[in-house]
C-alpha positions in Angstrom: 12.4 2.1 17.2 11.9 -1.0 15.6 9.0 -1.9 13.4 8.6 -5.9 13.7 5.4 -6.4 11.6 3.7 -5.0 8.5 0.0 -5.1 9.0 -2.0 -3.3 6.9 -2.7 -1.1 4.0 -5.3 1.4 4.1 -6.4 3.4 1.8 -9.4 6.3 2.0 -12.6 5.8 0.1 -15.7 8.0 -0.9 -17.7 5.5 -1.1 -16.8 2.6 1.1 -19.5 -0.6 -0.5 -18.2 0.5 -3.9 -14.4 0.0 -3.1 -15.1 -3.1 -1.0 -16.9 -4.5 -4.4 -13.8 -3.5 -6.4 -11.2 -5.2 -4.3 -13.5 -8.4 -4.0 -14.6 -8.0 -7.5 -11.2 -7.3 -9.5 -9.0 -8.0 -7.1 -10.1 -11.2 -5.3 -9.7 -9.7 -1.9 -11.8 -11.5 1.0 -13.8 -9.1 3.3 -13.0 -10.8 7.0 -14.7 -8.1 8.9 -16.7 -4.4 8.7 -16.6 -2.0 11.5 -18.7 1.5 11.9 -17.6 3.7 14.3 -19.0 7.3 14.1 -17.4 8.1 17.5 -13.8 8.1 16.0 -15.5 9.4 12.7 -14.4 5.9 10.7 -15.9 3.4 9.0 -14.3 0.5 7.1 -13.3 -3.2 5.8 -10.6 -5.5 6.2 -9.9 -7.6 3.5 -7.4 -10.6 3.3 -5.1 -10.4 0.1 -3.9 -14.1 -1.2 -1.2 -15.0 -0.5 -0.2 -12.1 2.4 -0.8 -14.2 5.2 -0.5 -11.7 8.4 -0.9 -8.4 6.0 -4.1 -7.4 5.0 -5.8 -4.6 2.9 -8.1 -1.8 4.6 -10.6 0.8 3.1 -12.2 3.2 5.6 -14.6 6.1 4.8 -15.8 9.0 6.9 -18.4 7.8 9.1 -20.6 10.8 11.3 -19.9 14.4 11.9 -16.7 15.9 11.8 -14.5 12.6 10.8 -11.1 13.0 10.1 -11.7 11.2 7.3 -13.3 13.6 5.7 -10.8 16.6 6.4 -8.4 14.3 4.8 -10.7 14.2 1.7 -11.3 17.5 1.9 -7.6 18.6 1.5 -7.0 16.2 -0.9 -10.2 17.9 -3.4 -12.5 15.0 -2.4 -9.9 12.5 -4.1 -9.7 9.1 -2.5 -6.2 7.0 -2.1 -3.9 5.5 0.2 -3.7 6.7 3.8 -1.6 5.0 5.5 0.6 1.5 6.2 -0.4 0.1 9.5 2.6 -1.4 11.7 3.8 -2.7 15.2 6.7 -2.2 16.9 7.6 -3.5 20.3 7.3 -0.7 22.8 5.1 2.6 21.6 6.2 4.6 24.3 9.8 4.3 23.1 8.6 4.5 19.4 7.0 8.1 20.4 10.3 9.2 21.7 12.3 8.3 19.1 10.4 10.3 16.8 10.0 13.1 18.8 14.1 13.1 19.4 14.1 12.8 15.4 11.7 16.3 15.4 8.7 14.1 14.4 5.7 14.9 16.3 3.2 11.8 16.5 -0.7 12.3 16.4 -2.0 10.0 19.2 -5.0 7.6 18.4 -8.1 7.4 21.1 -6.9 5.8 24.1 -3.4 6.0 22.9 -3.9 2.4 21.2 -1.7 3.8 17.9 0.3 6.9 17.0 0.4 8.1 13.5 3.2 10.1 11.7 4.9 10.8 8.2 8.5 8.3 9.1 10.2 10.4 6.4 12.9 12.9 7.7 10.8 15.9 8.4 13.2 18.7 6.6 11.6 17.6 3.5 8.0 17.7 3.9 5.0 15.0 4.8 6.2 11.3 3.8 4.2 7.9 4.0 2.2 8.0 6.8 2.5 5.4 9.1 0.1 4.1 11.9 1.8 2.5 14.8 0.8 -0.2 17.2 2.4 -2.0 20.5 1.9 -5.3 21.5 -1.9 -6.0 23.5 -3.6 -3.7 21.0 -5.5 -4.6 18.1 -7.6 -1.9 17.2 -6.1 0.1 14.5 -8.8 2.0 12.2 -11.6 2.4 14.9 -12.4 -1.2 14.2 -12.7 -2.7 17.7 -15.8 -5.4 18.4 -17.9 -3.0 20.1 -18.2 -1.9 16.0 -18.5 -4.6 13.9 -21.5 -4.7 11.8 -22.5 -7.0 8.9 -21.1 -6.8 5.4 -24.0 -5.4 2.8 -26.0 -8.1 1.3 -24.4 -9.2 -1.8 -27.2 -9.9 -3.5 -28.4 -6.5 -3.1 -27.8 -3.5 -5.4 -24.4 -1.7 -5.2 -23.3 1.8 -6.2 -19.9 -0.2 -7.5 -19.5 -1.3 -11.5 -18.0 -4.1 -10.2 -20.2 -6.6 -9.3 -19.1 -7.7 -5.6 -18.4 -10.8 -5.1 -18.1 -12.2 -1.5 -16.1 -14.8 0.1 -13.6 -15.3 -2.7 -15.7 -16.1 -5.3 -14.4 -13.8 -7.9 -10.8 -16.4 -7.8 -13.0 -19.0 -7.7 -14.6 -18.4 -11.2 -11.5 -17.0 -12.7 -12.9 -13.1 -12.7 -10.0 -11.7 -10.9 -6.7 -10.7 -11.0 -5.1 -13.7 -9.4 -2.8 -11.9 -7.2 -0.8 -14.2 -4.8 0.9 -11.3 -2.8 1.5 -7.8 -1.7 5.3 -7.5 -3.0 5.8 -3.9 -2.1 4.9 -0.3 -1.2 6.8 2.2 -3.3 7.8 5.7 -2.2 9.5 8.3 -4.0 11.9 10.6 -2.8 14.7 13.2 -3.7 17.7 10.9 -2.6 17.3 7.1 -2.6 20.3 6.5 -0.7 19.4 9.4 2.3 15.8 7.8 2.8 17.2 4.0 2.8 19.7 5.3 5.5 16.7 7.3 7.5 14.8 4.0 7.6 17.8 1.9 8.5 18.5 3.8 11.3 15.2 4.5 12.1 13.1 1.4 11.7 15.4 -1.5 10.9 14.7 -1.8 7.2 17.5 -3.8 5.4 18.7 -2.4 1.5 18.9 -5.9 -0.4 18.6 -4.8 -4.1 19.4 -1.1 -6.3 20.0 -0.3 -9.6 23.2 0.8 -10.8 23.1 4.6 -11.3 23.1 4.8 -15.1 20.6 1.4 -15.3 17.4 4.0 -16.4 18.1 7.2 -17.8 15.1 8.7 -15.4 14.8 6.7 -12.2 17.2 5.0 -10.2 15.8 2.2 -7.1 16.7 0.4 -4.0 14.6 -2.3 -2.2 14.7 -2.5 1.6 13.6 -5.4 3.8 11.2 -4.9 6.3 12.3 -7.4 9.1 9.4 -9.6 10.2 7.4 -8.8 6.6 6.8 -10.2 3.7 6.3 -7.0 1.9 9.6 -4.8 0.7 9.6 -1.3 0.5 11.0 0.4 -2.7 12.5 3.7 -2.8 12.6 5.5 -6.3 14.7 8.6 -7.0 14.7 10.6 -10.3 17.4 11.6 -13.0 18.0 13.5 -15.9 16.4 16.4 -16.8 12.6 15.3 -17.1 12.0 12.8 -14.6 8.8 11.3 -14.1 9.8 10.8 -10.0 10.7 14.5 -10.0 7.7 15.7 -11.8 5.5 12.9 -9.2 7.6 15.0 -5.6 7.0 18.3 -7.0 3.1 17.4 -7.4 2.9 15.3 -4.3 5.4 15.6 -2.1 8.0 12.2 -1.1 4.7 9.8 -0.6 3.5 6.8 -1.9 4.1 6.5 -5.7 2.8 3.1 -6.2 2.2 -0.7 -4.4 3.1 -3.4 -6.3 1.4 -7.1 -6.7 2.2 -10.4 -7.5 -0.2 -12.4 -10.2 0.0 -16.1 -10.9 -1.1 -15.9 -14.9 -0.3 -13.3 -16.5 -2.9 -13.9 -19.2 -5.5 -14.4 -17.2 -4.8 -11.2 -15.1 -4.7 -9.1 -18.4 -8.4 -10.9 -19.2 -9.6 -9.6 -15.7 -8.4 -6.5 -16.8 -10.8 -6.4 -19.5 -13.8 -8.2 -18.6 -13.9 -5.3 -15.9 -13.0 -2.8 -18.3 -10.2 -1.9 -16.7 -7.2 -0.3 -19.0 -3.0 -1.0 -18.2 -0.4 0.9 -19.2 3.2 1.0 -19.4 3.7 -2.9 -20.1 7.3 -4.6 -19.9 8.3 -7.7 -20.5 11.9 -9.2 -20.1 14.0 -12.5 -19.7 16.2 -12.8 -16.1 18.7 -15.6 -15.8 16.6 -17.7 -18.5 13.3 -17.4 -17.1 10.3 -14.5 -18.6 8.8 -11.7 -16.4 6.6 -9.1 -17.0 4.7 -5.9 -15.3 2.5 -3.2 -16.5 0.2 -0.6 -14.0 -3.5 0.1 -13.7 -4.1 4.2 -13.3 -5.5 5.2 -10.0 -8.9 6.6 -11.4 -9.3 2.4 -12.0 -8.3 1.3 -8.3 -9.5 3.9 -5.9 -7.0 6.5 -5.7 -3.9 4.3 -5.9 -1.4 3.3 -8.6 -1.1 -0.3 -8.7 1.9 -2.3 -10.6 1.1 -5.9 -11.5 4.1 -8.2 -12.3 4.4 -12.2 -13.2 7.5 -14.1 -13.0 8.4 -17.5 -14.4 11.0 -18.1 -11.3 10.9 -17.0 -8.1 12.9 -13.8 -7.8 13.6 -12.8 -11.6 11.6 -9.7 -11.6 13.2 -7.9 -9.0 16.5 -8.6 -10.3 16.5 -7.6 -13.6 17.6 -4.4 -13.5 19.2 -4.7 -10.1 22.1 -5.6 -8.1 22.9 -6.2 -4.6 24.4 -2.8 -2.3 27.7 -2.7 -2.1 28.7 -3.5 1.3 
């Protein structure tokens, strides 16, 4: 199996107009098209993210009776957050049997247009779920033209405290974040080195950075390549006696732990931060081969059920490397 093409994000929502305000709002995101499709129990927004050009952003929310949607809210005590990474590989038929052969047994979309599975090796419990495409199909998220409908009014009242700015205007007027990409999706697991192998062999992805083993007393990291993407994927593994990653995978299991973007100002980000009243935590700042980075993280209460790093970089490349180096061969 080999997946070719990141394209998508999604993450559940309570209250779908609310989230969709947020993104646009905070985050500068720009709706490109609404869908409602009580049949498959889904409804939901696709929102471009600046700079991701072929990767977008996706909130969906239970729409009629019996969505899966809400089952999945339901489990999770009515907590929103991220669902699942949307892909495409080349031939589903022979992505299905390769998970199957790997004891990975694949939900199957309507039609057959996706499958969806955890990609993580099964022995240790539900991973990042994926959602899977071949080529000819487009419809991902029940979100096909028969199901398009018009985005609210934006002019019109909003449950969201974010007021909802459409079409990009939040960048325009210097209200949001300023992000310029989707860098990565972070998942945490028990053994970085085991996961970057199950991917490799699994999926193509291609190790490109770690840190040494004794870099962080409680963590050590790897980033993979995702061949065809733009986004990485980081894998995060925990040490010493009272990790943070080990305290995360005994609460939640080896999913997502966070997703990471890009900002172009770092002030300014930190200003949208607080015009929408939005707290960060857990700020670092460094110097890399001469040139300044620095990151911090908004708490998923703030986003919608989903952890979000932000990091700035005065060079392309500094950030990733300043605690890393490349895998030895």
């Amino acid at each position: 199996m080999q997946i070719y093409r990141i394209d998508h994000v999604a993450q559940v929502a309570t209250d779908l107009d609310a989230q969709v305000g947020l993104l646009e709002g905070l985050f500068g995101f720009r709706r490109v098209r609404s869908w409602d499709n009580p049949a498959e129990g889904v409804r939901g927004a696709r929102l471009e993210i600046p700079g991701s050009r072929g990767q977008a952003w996706e909130v969906v929310a239970p729409s009629g009776d019996g969505s899966p949607l809400q089952t999945w809210l339901d489990e999770h005590n009515g907590r929103p957050g991220l669902h699942h990474v949307g892909a495409e590989v080349p031939d589903l038929g022979a992505a299905r049997a390769e998970l199957e052969s790997r004891g990975i047994k694949p939900a199957e979309g309507p039609g057959g247009a996706w499958l969806e599975a955890s990609l993580s090796p099964p022995e240790h419990g539900p991973g990042v779920l994926f959602r899977l495409r071949g080529p000819g199909s487009l419809d991902m998220c029940g979100d096909s033209g028969d199901n398009a409908v018009e985005p609210s009014d934006s002019e019109g009242p909003s449950s969201s405290p974010h007021p909802p700015p459409f079409n990009g205007r939040a960048a325009l007027d210097g209200s949001s974040l300023g992000i310029v990409a989707l860098d990565h999706v972070c998942q945490a697991f028990h053994d970085r080195d085991e996961l970057a192998r199950w991917y490799r062999d699994l999926a193509g992805f291609v190790q490109v950075w770690r840190t040494p083993d004794d870099e962080h007393p409680d963590m050590a990291d790897l980033v993979l390549n995702i061949p065809g993407s733009s986004i990485c994927w980081e894998v995060i593994t925990g040490r010493g006696e009272d990790s943070f990653i080990d305290r995360f995978l005994e609460r939640s299991g080896p999913g997502a732990h966070h997703v990471t973007f890009e900002v172009a100002d770092w002030d300014a980000a930190l200003a949208a931060c607080e015009r929408h009243e939005i707290p960060t935590f857990d700020d670092e700042e460094g110097v890399t081969d001469g040139a300044a980075w620095k990151h911090t993280f908004i708490h998923p209460k703030h986003t919608g059920g989903v952890l979000v790093q932000l990091f700035w970089e005065e060079r392309p490349g500094v950030w990733v490397r300043s605690d890393k180096i490349p895998p030895q061969s």
